[in-house]
mmCIF file of the C-alpha atoms, coordinates in Angstrom:
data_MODEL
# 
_entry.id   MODEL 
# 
loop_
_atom_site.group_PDB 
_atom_site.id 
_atom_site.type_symbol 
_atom_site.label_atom_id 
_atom_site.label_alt_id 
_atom_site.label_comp_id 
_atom_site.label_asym_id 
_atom_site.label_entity_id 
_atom_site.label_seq_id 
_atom_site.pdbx_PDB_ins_code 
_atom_site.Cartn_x 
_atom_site.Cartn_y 
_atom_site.Cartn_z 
_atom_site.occupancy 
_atom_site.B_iso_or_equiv 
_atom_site.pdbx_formal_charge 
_atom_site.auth_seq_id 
_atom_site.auth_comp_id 
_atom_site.auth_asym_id 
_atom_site.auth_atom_id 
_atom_site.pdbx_PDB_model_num 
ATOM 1   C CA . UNK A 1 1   ? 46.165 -3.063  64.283 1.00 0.00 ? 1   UNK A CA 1 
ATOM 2   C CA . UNK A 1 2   ? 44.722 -5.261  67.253 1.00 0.00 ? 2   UNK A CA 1 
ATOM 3   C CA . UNK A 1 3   ? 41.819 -6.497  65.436 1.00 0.00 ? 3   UNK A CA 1 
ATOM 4   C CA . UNK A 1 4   ? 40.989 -9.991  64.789 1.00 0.00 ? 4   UNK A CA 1 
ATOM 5   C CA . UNK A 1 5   ? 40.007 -11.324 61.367 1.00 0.00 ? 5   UNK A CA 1 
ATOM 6   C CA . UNK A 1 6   ? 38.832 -14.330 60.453 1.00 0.00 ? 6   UNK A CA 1 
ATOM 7   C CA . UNK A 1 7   ? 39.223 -16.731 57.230 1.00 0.00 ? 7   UNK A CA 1 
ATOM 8   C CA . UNK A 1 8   ? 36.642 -18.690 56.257 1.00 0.00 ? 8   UNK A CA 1 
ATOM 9   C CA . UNK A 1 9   ? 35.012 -20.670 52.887 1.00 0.00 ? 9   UNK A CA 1 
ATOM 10  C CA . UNK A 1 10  ? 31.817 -18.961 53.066 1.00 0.00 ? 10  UNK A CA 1 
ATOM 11  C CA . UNK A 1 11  ? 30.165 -20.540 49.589 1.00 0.00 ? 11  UNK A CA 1 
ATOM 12  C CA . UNK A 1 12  ? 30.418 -23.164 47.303 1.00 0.00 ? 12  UNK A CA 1 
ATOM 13  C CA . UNK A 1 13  ? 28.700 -24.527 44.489 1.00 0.00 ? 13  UNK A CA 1 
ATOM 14  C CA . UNK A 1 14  ? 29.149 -27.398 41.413 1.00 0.00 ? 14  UNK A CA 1 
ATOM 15  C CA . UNK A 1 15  ? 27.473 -27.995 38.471 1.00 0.00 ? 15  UNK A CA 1 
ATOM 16  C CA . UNK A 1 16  ? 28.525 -31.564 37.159 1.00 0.00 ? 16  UNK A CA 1 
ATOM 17  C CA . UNK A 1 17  ? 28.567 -31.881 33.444 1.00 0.00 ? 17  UNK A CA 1 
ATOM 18  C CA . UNK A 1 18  ? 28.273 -34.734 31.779 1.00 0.00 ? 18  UNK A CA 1 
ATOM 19  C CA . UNK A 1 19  ? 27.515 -34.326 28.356 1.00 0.00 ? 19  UNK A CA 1 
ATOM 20  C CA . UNK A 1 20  ? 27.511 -31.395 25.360 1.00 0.00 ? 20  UNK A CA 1 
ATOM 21  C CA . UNK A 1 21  ? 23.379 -31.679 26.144 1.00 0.00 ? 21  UNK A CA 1 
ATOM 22  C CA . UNK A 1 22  ? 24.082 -30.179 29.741 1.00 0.00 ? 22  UNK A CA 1 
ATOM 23  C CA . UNK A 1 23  ? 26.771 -27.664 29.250 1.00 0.00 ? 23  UNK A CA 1 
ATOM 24  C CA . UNK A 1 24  ? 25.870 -23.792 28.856 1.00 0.00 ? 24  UNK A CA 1 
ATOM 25  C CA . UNK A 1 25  ? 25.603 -22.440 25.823 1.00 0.00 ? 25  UNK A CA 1 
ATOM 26  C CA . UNK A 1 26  ? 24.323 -19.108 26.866 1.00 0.00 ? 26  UNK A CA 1 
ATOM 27  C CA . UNK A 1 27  ? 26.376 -16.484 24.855 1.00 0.00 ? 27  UNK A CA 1 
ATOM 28  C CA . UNK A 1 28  ? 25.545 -13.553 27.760 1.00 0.00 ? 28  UNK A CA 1 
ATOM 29  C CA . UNK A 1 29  ? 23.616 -14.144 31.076 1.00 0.00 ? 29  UNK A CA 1 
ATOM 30  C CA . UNK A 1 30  ? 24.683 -15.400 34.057 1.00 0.00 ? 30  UNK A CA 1 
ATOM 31  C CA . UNK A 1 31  ? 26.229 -18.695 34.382 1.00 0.00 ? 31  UNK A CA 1 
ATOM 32  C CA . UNK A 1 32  ? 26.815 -19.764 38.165 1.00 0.00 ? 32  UNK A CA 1 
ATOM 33  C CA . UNK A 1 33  ? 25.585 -18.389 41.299 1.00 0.00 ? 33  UNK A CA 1 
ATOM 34  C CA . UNK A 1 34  ? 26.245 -18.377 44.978 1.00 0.00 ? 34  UNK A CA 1 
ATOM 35  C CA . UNK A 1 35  ? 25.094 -16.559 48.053 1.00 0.00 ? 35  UNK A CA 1 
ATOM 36  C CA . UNK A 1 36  ? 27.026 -16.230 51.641 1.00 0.00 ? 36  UNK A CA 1 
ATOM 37  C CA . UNK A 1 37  ? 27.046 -14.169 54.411 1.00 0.00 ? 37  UNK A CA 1 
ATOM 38  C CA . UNK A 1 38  ? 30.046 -12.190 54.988 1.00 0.00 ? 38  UNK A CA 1 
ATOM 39  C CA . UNK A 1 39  ? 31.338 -12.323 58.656 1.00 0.00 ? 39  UNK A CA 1 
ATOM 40  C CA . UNK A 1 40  ? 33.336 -9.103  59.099 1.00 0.00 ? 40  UNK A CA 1 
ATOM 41  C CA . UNK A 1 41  ? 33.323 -5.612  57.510 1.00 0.00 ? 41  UNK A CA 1 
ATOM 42  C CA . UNK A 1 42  ? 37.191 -5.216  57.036 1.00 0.00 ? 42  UNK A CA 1 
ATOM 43  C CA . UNK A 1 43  ? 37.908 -8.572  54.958 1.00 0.00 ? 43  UNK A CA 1 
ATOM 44  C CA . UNK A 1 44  ? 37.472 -9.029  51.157 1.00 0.00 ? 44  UNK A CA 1 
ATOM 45  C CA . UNK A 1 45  ? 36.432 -11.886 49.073 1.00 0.00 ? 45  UNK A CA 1 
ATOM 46  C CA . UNK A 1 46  ? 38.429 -14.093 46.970 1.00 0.00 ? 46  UNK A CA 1 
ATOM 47  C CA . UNK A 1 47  ? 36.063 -15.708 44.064 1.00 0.00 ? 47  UNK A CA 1 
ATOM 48  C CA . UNK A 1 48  ? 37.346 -18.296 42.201 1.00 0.00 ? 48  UNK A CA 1 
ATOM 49  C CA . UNK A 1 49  ? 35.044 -19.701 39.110 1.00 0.00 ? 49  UNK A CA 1 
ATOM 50  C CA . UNK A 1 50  ? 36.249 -23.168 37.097 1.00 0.00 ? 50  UNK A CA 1 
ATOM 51  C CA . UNK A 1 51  ? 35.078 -24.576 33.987 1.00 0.00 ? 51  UNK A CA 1 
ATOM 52  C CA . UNK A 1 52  ? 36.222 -24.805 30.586 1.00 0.00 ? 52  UNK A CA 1 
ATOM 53  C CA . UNK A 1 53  ? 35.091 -22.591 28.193 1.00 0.00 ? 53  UNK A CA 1 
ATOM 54  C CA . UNK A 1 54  ? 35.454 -21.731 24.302 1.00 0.00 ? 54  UNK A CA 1 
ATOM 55  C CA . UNK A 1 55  ? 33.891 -19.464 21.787 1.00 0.00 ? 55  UNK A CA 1 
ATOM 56  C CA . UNK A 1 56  ? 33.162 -21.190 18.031 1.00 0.00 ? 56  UNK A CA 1 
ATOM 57  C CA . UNK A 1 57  ? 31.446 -21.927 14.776 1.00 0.00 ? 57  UNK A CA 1 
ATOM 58  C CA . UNK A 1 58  ? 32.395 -18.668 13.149 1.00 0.00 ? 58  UNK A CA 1 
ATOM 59  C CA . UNK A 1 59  ? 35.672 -16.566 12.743 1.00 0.00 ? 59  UNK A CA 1 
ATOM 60  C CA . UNK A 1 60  ? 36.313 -13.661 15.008 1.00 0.00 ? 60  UNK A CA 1 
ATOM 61  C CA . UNK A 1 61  ? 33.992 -14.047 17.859 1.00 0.00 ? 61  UNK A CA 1 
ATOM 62  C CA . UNK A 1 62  ? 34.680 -13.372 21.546 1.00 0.00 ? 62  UNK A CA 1 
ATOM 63  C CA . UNK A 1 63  ? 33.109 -13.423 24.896 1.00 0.00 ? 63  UNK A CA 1 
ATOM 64  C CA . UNK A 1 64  ? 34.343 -12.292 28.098 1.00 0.00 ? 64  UNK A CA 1 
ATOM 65  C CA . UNK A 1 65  ? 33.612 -14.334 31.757 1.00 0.00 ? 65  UNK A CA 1 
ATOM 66  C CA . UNK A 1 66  ? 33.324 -11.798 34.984 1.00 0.00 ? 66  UNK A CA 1 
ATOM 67  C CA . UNK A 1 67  ? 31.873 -11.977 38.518 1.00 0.00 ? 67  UNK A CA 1 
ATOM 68  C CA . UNK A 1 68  ? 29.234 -9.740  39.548 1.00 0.00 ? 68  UNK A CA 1 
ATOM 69  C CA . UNK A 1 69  ? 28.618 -9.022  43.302 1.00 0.00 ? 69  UNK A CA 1 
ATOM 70  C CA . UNK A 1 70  ? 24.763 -8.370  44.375 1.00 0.00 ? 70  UNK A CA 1 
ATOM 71  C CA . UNK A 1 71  ? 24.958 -7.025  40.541 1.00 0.00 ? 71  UNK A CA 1 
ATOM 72  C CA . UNK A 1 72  ? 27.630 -5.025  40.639 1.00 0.00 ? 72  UNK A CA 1 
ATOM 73  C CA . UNK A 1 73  ? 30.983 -5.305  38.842 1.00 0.00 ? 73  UNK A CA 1 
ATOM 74  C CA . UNK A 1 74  ? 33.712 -5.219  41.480 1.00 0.00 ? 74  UNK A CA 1 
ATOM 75  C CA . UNK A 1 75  ? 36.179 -1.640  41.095 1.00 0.00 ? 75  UNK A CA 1 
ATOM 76  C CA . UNK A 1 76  ? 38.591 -2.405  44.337 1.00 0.00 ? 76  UNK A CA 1 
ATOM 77  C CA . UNK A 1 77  ? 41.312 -3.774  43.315 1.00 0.00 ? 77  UNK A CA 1 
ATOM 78  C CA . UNK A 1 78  ? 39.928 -4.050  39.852 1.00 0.00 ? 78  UNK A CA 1 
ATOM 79  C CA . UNK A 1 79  ? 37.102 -5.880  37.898 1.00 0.00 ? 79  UNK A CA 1 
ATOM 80  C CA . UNK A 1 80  ? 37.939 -9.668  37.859 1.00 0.00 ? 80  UNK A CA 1 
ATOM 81  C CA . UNK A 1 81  ? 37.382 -10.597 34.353 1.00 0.00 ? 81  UNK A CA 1 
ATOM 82  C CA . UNK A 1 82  ? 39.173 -13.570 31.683 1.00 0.00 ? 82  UNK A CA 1 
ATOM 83  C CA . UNK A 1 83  ? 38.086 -13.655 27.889 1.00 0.00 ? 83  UNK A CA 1 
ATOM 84  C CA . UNK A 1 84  ? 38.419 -15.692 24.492 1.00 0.00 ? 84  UNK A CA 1 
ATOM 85  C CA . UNK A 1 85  ? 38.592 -15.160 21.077 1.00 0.00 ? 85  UNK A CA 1 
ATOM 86  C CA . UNK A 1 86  ? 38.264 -17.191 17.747 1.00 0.00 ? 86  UNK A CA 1 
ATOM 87  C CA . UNK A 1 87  ? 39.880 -16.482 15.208 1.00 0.00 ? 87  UNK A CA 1 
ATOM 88  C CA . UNK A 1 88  ? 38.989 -18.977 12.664 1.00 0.00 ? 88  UNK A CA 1 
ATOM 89  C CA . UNK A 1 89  ? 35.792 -21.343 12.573 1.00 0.00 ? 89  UNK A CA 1 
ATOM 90  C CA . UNK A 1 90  ? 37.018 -24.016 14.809 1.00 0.00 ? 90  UNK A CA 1 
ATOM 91  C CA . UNK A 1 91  ? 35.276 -25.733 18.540 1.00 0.00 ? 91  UNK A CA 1 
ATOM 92  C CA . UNK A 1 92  ? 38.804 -25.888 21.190 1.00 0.00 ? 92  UNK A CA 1 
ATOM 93  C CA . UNK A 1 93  ? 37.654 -25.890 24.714 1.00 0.00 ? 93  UNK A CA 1 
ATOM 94  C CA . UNK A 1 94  ? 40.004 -24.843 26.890 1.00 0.00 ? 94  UNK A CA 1 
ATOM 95  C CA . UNK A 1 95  ? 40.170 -25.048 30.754 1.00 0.00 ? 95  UNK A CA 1 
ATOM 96  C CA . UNK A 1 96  ? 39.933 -21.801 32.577 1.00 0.00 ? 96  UNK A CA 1 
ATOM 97  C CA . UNK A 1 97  ? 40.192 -20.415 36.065 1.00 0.00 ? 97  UNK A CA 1 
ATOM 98  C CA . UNK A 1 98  ? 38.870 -17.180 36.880 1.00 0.00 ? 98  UNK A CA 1 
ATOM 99  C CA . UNK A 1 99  ? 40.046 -15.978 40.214 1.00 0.00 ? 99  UNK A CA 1 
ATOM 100 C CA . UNK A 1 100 ? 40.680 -13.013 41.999 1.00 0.00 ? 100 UNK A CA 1 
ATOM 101 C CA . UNK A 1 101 ? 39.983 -10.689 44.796 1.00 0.00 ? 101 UNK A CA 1 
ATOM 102 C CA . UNK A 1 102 ? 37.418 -7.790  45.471 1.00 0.00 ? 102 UNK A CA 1 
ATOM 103 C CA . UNK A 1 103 ? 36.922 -5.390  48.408 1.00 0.00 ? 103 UNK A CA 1 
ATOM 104 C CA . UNK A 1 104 ? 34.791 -2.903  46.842 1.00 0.00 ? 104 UNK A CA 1 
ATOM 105 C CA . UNK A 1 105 ? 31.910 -2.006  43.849 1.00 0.00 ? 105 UNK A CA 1 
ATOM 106 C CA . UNK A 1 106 ? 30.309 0.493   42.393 1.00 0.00 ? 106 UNK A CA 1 
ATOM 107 C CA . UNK A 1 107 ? 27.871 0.637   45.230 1.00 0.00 ? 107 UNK A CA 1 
ATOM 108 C CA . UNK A 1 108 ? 30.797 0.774   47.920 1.00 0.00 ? 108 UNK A CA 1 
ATOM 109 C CA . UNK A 1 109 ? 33.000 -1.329  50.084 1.00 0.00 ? 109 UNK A CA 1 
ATOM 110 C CA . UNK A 1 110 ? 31.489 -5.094  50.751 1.00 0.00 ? 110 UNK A CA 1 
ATOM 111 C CA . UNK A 1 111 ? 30.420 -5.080  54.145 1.00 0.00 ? 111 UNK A CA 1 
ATOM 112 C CA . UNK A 1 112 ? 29.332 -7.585  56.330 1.00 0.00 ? 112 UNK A CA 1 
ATOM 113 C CA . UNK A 1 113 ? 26.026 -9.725  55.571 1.00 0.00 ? 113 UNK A CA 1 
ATOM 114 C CA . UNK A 1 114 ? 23.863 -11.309 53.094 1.00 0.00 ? 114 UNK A CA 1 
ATOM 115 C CA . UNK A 1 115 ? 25.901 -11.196 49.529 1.00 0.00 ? 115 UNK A CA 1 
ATOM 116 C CA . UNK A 1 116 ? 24.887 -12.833 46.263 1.00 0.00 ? 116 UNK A CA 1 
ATOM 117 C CA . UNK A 1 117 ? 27.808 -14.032 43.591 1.00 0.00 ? 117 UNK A CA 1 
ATOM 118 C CA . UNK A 1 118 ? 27.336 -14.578 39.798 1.00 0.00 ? 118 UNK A CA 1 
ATOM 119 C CA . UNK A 1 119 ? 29.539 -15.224 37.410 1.00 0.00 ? 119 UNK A CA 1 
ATOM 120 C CA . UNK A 1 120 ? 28.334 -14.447 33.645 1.00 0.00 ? 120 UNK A CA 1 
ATOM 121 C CA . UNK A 1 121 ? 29.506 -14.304 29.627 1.00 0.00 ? 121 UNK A CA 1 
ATOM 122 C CA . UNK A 1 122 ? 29.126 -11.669 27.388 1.00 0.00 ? 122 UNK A CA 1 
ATOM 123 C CA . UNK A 1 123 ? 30.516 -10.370 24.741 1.00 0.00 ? 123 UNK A CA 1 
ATOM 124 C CA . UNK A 1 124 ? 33.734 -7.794  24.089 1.00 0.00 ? 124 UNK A CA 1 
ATOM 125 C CA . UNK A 1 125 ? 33.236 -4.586  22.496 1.00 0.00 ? 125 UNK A CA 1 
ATOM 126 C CA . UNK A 1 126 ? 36.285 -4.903  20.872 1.00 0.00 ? 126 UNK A CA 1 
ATOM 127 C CA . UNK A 1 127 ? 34.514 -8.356  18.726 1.00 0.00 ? 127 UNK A CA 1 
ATOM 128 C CA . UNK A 1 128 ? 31.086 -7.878  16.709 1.00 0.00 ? 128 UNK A CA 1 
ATOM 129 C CA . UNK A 1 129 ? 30.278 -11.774 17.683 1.00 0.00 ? 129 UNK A CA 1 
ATOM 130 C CA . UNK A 1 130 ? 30.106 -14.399 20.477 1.00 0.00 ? 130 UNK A CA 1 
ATOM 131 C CA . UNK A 1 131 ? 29.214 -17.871 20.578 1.00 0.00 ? 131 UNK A CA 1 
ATOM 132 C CA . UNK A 1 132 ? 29.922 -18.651 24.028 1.00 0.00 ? 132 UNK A CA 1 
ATOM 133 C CA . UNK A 1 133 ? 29.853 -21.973 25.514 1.00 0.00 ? 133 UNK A CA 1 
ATOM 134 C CA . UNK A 1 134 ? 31.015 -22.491 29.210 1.00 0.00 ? 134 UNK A CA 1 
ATOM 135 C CA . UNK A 1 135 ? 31.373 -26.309 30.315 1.00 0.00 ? 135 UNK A CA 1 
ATOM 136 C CA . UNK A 1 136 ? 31.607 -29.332 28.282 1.00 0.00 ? 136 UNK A CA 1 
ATOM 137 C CA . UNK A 1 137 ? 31.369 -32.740 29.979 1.00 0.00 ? 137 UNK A CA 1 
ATOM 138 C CA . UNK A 1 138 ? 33.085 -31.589 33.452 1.00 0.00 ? 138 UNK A CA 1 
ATOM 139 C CA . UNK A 1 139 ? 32.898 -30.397 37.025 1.00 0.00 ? 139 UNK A CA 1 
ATOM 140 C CA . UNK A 1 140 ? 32.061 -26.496 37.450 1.00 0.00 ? 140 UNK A CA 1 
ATOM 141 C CA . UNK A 1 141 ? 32.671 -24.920 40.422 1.00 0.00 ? 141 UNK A CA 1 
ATOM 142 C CA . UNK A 1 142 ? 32.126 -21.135 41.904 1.00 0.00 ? 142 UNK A CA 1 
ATOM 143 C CA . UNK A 1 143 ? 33.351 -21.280 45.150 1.00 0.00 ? 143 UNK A CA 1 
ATOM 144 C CA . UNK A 1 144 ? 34.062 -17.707 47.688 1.00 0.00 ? 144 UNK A CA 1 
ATOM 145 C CA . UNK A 1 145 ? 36.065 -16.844 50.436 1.00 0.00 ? 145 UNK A CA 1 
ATOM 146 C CA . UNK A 1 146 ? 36.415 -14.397 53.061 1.00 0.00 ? 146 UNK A CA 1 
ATOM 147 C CA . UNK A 1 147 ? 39.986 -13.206 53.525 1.00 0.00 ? 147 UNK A CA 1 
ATOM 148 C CA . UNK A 1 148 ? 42.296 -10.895 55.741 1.00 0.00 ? 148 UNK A CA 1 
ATOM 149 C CA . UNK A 1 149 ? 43.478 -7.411  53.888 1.00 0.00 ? 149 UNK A CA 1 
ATOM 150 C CA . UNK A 1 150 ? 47.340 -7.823  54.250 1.00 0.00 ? 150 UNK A CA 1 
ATOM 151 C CA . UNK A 1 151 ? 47.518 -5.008  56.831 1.00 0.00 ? 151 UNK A CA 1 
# 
């Protein structure tokens, strides 16, 4: 289409974790956060979120990791979401990856400027319980990019 678009890592942050004492425990909240300014109105943002996670301590619990963009869940493609469930009483961290890529919430299309990116836990409605824990004795990282729509 003529137009020029330009890549770029626009935010980053880590959260080194070195022991059970430091890792998150928080079963809902917000977990990791990053703000950026977004160069160009017709890109979209790849987020990418790495820790290791787990839900414990008691059978059938469940929580569910998910970006939120200045608050908002994103709806263009789809909401960019990974969850966990327990089935019996045990404590298996697992590495996880959540990654994926947004053009659009709620509010509208992500334009250009000032944006702020969270990632947080909760729990599923599907599960009555969650005992969420993200991070155990490693390197976190939330890190965002501005891409070009394949147009």
């Amino acid at each position: 289409n003529g137009s020029t678009c330009h890549v770029g890592l626009l935010g980053y942050t880590s959260d080194s974790r070195h022991s059970g004492e430091n890792s998150n425990e928080a079963d809902s909240g917000q977990i990791a956060e990053v703000a950026f300014t977004k160069k160009q109105n017709n890109t979209l943002l790849r987020l990418s979120y790495s820790s290791n996670i787990r839900t414990a301590f008691r059978a059938n619990t469940a929580a569910r990791w998910y970006f939120l963009i200045d608050g908002q869940e994103c709806s263009s493609p789809e909401k960019i979401d990974i969850s966990m469930s327990q089935s019996d009483s045990g404590n298996t961290h697992i590495p996880a990856y959540l990654t994926g890529v947004c053009s659009a919430t709620s509010a509208g299309r992500i334009g250009q400027g000032q944006h702020n990116i969270t990632v947080h836990v909760g729990q599923l409605t599907t599960h009555p319980t969650t005992d969420a824990h993200s991070g155990w004795v490693t390197l976190s990282f939330l890190e965002v990019q501005e891409i070009c729509p394949p147009f």
